[in-house]
N, C-alpha and C positions, 0 to 999 in steps of 0.2 A: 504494500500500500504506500502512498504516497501523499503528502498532507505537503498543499503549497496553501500558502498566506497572502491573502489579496488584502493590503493595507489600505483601508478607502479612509484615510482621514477626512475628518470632517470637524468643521468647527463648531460649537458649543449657538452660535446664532442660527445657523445655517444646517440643520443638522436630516441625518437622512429620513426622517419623517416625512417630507416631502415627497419621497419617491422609495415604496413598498418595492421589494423585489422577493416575487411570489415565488419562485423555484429557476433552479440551474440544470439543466441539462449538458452532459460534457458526452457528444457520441451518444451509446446504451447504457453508461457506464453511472452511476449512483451517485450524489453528490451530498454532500450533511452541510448545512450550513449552519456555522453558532455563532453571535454576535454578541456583541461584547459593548454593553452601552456606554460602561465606564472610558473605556479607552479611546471607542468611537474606532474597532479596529475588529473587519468580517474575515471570520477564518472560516478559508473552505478546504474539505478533507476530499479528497480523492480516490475513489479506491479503482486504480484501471492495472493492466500489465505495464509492467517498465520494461520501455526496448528502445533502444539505441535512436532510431527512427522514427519512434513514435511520433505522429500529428496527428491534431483531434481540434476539431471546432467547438465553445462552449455556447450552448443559446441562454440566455436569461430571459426570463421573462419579468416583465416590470408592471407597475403602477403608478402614474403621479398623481398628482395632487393642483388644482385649480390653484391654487394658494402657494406655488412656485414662485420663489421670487425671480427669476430666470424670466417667466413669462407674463406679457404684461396685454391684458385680454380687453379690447378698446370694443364698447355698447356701440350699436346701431347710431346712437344719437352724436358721439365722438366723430362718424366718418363724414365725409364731403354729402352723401346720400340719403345720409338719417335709416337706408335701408339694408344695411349687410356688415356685417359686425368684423371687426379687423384684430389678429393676431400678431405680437410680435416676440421676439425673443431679445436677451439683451443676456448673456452671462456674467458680467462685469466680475471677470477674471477668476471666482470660486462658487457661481452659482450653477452651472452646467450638471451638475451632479445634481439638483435638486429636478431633472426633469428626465436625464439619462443617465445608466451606469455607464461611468469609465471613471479611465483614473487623471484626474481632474489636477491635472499640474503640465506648466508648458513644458515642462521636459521631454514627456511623450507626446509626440506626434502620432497621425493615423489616418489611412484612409478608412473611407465608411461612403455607404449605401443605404439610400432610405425610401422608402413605401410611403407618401401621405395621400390617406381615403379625406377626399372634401365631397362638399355638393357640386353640382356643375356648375355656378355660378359663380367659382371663387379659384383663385390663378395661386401656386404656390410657391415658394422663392425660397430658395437656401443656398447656403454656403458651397452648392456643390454644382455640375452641369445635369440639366434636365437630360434622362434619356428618350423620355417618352412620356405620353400620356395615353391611357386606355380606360375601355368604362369598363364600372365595377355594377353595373347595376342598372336600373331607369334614372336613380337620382346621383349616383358619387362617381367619380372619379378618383385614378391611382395616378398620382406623379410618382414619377420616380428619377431617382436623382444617384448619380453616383460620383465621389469627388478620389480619383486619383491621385491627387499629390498633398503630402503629409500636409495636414493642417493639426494646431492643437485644440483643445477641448473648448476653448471661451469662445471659440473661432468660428462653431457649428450655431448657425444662427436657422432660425427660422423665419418665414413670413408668410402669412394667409389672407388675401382678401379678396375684395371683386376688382380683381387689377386687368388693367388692359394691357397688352406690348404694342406700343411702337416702334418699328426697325425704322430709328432716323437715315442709318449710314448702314456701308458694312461693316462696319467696327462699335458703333455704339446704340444700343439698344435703349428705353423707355420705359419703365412699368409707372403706370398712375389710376387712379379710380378712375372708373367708366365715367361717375359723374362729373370728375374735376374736367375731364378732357369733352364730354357733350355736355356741359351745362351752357349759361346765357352766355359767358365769358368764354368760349371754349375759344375763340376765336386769337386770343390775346395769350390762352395758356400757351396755344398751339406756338405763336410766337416766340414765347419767351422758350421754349424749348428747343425749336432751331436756333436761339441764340446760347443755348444752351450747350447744344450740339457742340457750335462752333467751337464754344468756349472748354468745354472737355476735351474733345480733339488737342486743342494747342497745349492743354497742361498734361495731355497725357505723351504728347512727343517733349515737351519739356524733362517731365520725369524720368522718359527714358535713356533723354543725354544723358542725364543724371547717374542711374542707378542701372541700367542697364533694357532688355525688353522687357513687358509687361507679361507675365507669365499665367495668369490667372484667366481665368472666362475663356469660354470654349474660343476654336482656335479656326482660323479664318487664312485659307490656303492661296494665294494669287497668282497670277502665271503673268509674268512679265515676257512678251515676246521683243528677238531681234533676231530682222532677218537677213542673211551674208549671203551673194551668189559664187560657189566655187565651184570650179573642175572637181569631180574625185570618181572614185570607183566604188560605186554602190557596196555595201556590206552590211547589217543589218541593223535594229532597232537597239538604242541602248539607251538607259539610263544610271547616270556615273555622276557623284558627287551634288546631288540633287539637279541637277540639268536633266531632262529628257532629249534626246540628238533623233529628229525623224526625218527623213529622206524620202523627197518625191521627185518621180523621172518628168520630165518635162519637155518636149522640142530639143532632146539632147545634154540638155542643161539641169544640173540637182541644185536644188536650192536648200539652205543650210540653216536650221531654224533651233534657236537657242531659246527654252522657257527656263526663264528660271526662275526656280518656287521661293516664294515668302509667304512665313506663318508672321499673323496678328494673335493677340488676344483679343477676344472682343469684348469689351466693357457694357457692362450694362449699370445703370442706375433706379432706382426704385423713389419713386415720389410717396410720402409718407401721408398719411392724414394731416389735415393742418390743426386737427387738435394737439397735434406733437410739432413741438415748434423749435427743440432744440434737442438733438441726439446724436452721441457719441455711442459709436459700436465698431469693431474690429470685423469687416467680414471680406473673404478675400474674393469670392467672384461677384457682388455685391455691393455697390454702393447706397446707402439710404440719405437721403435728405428731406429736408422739411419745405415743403409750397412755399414758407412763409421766405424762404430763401430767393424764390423767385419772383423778380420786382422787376422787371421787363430789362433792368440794367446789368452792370457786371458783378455787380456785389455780393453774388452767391460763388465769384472764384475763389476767394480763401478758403471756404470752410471747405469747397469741392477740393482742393488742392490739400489740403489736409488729409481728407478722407484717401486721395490717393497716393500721398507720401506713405501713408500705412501698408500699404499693399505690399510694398518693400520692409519698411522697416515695421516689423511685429509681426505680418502674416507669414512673409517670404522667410525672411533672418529674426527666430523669434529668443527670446531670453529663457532660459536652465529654469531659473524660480524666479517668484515674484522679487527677490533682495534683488534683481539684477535688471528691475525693469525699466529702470534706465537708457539701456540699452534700445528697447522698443520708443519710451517717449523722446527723449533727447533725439537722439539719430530722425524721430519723424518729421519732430520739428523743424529741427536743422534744415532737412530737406524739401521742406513744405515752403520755408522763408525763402530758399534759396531758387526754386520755381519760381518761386511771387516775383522775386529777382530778374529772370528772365522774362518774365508773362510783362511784368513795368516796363520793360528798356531802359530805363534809365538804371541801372544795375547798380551804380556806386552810390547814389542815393539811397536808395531802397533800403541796399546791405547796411548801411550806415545807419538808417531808421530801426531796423531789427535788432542790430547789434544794440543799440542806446536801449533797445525797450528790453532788452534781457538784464542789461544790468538795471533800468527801473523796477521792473515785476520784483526782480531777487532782491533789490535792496527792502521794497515795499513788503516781501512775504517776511523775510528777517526782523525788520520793525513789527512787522503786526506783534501786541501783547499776547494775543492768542497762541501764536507759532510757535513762542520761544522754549515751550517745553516740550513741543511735537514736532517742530521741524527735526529730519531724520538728514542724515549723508544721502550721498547718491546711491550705495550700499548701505542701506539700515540692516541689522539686527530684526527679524519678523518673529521669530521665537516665540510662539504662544499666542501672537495678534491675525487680527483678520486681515489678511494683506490688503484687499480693500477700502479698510481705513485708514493704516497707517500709511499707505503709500499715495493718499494723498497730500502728507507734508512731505514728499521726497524733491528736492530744488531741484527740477528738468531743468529751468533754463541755467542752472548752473552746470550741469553737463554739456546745453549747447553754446555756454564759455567756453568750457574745456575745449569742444570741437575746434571753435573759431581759433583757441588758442593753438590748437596741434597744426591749424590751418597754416596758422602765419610762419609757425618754428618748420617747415615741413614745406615748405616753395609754393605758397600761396592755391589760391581756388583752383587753379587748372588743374595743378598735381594732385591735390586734395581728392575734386570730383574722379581722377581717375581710380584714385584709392577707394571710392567709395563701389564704383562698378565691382572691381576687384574682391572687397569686402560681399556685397552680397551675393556676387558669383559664385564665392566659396562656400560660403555657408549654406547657399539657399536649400530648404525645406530642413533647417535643421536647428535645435535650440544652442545654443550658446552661455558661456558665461564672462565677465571681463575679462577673465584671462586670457580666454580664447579670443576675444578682441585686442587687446591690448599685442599678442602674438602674432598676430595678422600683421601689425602696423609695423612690425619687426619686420617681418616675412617682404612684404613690399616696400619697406625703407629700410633694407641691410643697409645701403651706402649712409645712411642716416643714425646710426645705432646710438653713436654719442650723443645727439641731440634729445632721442628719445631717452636715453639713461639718464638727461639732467632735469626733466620730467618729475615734479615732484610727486607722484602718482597718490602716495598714502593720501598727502594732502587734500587733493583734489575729488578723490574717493572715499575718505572716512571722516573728513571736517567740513567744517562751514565755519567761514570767517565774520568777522563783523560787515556794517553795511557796506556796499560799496559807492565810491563817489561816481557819481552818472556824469558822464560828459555832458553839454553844452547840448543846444537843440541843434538837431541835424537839418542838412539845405531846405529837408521836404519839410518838416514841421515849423521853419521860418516861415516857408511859403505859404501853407494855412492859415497859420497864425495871423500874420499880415492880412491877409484876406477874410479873417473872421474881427479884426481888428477894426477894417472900414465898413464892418456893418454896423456901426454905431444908430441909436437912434436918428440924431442929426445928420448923419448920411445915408438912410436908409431907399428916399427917393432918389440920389443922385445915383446910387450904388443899382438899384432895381431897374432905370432906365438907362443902366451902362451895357449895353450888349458885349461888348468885351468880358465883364465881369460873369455874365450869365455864360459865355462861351467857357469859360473857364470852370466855373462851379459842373457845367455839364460834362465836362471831359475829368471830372473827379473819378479816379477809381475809389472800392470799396475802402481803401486802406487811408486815402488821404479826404475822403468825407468824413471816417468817424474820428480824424486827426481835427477835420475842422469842428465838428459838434460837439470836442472834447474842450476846446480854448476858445468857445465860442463866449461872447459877453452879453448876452439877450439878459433885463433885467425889470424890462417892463412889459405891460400888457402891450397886444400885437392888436389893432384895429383889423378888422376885416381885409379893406383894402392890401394891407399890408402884408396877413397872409395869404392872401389869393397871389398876391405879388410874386412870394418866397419860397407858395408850393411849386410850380413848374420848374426852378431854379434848386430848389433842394430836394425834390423830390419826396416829402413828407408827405406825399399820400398813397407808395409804393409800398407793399405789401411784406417787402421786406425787414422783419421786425430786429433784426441785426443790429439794421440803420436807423430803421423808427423811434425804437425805444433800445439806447443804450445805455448804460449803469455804470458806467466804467469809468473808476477813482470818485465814487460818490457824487455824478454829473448824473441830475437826475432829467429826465423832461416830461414834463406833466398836461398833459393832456385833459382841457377840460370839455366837454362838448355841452350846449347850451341853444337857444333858440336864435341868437346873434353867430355864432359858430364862431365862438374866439379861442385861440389859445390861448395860455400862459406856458410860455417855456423861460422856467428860470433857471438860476444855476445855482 
């Protein structure tokens, strides 16, 4: 007999109650399950032959529980239609276990295959490629899904609703309510989707300078033709180093026809309810975003640009354990600024606004009273905590210091970004810990070793210093500034009938409007006139609540609505 030990830790908050697992079947072979509530540790006994060779599949069978917190089950009245009820999943990093058995640490990676029975009225989405759909019946339907390449456990996302596809491109796909896309407005959604299009496209060839191709989402094969006329002597069909070579006889003459294959991945995105207005989730063929992101302008590329700097950093190249998760947020960030970088053009601005706002954020979390006895190292100590909470005091943007600092000691951006293709080239589908990063940077800067050895590493990974001093305002936040500066009341008319002025406020991207709505000095009531004035010029009545309503350093704007339709936006 043979007694192996499945350690399913579980935390004291989060604990397996949620998900009943009714029996194991391993082959024919008998399985004893005892559990152990104290420890939170399920031993299963095995009684099969022991041979050399042995393989055996185990099935479980399971039960969850409505009351998952993994799953977050949105009423009929939540969605765009008021009529079809919307599912989603969210693991945030230790909840996966409350609705599947596995072993729920990014260590292990794993393919998996899934069966979801719905009604016919409802499109299903997960973390993996659709193989097919078939009926199960008069009213359900079986998606089935199977994801090939090692994803970890937080990573298996699910989505259920009454979702349409739209195939914008051949590369980028659509999912949104039936109703968002045929309601009054569909006309303007439709819109803002082709600009959406656009806008995906560019950040997903940006990312790939970046970090390398996009590997994720079913795969999208091209045949580029060129055609050569030569002499030769016919001999047969071949294909050699992904070229197909065919030969056709002609008036004497063969002509000489070169396909050569390119695979994409094809990106797809998923438009969320707009009763979910803000969501973070790690899913690697899947992007989720919020309607409220789509406001006919550009100001839904950061957060889209985010979502797909992860695809690399966390999905692709993901972290050993939570102590090391650093690794996933810092490096995504990094990567997501440094897009924005490209997607702006003005590249040294941009970088130079980023860099200033990392050492703002980290001076601002260091001061907070709140932080000073939870802020953790880049490496915390988890020992007993739910990594979930404490690793929200872990200073990310102090890790994307470090980067920019390895940047500069290490021959600047150019070399840098190649290091990075190289970084998740090697690692991809595989977890990691610093070491194993920190070795990498060796491995691709041998001729570098000394600069890397004066690297104060402990420092950088087990301390946090006092505040830091912030540099000066950067070019781009003079230039807002200035320009939120002559919105004074006393120039409010001369400013409003300045078409220059308005030419400029309109070529605002996302990044340098909420610079201006941050230093902006509005401190009186706004007359009608006034706002009718300031809506087409700032766009306050775009959908986008990012821009609408932002909070950011205690800049509140207050929104009163009334029979005169005035605001007050103070500061």
């Amino acid at each position: 007999m043979l007694e192996i030990v499945m350690l399913l830790e579980v935390h004291f908050a989060y604990s397996y109650h949620k998900l009943l697992i009714l029996h194991i079947t391993l082959c024919k072979y008998k399985i004893f399950l005892e559990k152990f509530n104290l420890l939170k540790i399920i031993y299963v006994r095995i009684d099969y032959p022991q041979y050399d060779t042995f393989r055996c599949k185990i099935q479980i069978v399971y039960k969850t529980s409505p009351t998952s917190p993994a799953l977050y089950w949105l009423t009929r009245e939540q969605t765009t239609d008021s009529r079809h009820p919307f599912l989603l999943s969210n693991n945030k990093l230790i909840y996966a276990r409350s609705w599947f058995p596995c072993q729920d640490t990014p260590s292990v990676k794993f393919e998996y295959s899934a069966k979801i029975f719905v009604q016919k009225n409802f499109r299903v989405l997960m973390s993996a490629l659709l193989q097919r759909i078939y009926d199960a019946g008069p009213e359900l339907d079986i998606h089935e899904f199977h994801q090939n390449k090692s994803v970890s456990s937080y990573a298996v996302i699910i989505a259920v609703g009454s979702l349409l596809e739209i195939k914008l491109d051949a590369r980028i796909n659509i999912f949104a309510e039936r109703n968002l896309i045929f309601s009054e407005g569909s006309s303007r959604f439709v819109k803002n989707i082709l600009k959406l299009r656009r806008s995906a496209q560019k950040l997903l060839n940006a990312a790939e300078s970046l970090c390398g191709p996009y590997l994720w989402g079913r795969i999208l094969t091209r045949f580029f033709a060129i055609s050569l006329i030569k002499f030769i002597h016919i001999t047969n069909f071949a294909f050699v180093n992904n070229q197909f070579l065919s030969f056709v006889y002609s008036n004497y003459y063969f002509f000489y026809y070169t396909f050569k294959i390119v695979s994409l991945g094809i990106y797809d995105i998923c438009v969320l309810p707009p009763s979910i207005a803000h969501f973070e989730i790690e899913c690697p063929c899947v992007t989720f975003i919020s309607p409220t992101l789509l406001g006919g302008d550009d100001c839904y590329m950061s957060p889209l640009a985010r979502n797909i700097s992860q695809s690399w950093a966390g999905n692709l190249v993901t972290c050993s354990n939570y102590e090391h998760l650093w690794l996933n947020k810092s490096l995504s960030i990094f990567t997501y600024r440094k897009i924005g970088c490209i997607m702006y053009l003005n590249y040294e601005e941009m970088n130079e606004f980023f860099q200033r706002e990392d050492l703002r954020n980290l001076s601002m979390q260091i001061k907070n009273f709140e932080n000073r006895g939870l802020l953790k190292c880049l490496i915390p100590n988890l020992t007993g905590m739910s990594p979930h909470k404490a690793t929200k005091y872990v200073p990310y943007e102090w890790g994307c210091k470090l980067l920019h600092h390895l940047e500069s000691i290490l021959g600047g951006s150019a070399e840098f970004e190649k290091f990075l293709k190289y970084y998740f080239r090697s690692f991809a589908y595989r977890s990691i810990n610093t070491i194993d990063w920190i070795n990498c940077l060796y491995q691709y800067f041998p001729h570098k070793k000394r600069i890397l050895d004066c690297v104060e590493w402990y420092l950088w990974l087990f301390n946090i210093t006092s505040p830091f001093i912030v540099p000066r305002e950067s070019i781009l936040e003079i230039h807002c500034f200035r320009l939120a500066l002559d919105w004074e009341p006393e120039n409010s008319d001369i400013i409003v009938n300045n078409r220059n002025f308005q030419l400029i406020a309109n070529e605002f991207c996302d990044v340098e409007r909420i610079i201006f709505l941050i230093y902006h000095t509005f401190k009186t009531n706004l007359t009608k006139e006034e706002l009718r004035s300031m809506t087409p010029i700032f766009a306050f009545n775009i959908r986008n609540v990012e821009i609408r309503l932002n909070d950011r350093r205690q800049h509140r704007f207050i929104v009163m609505h009334d029979d005169n339709f005035c605001w007050r936006i103070k500061k």
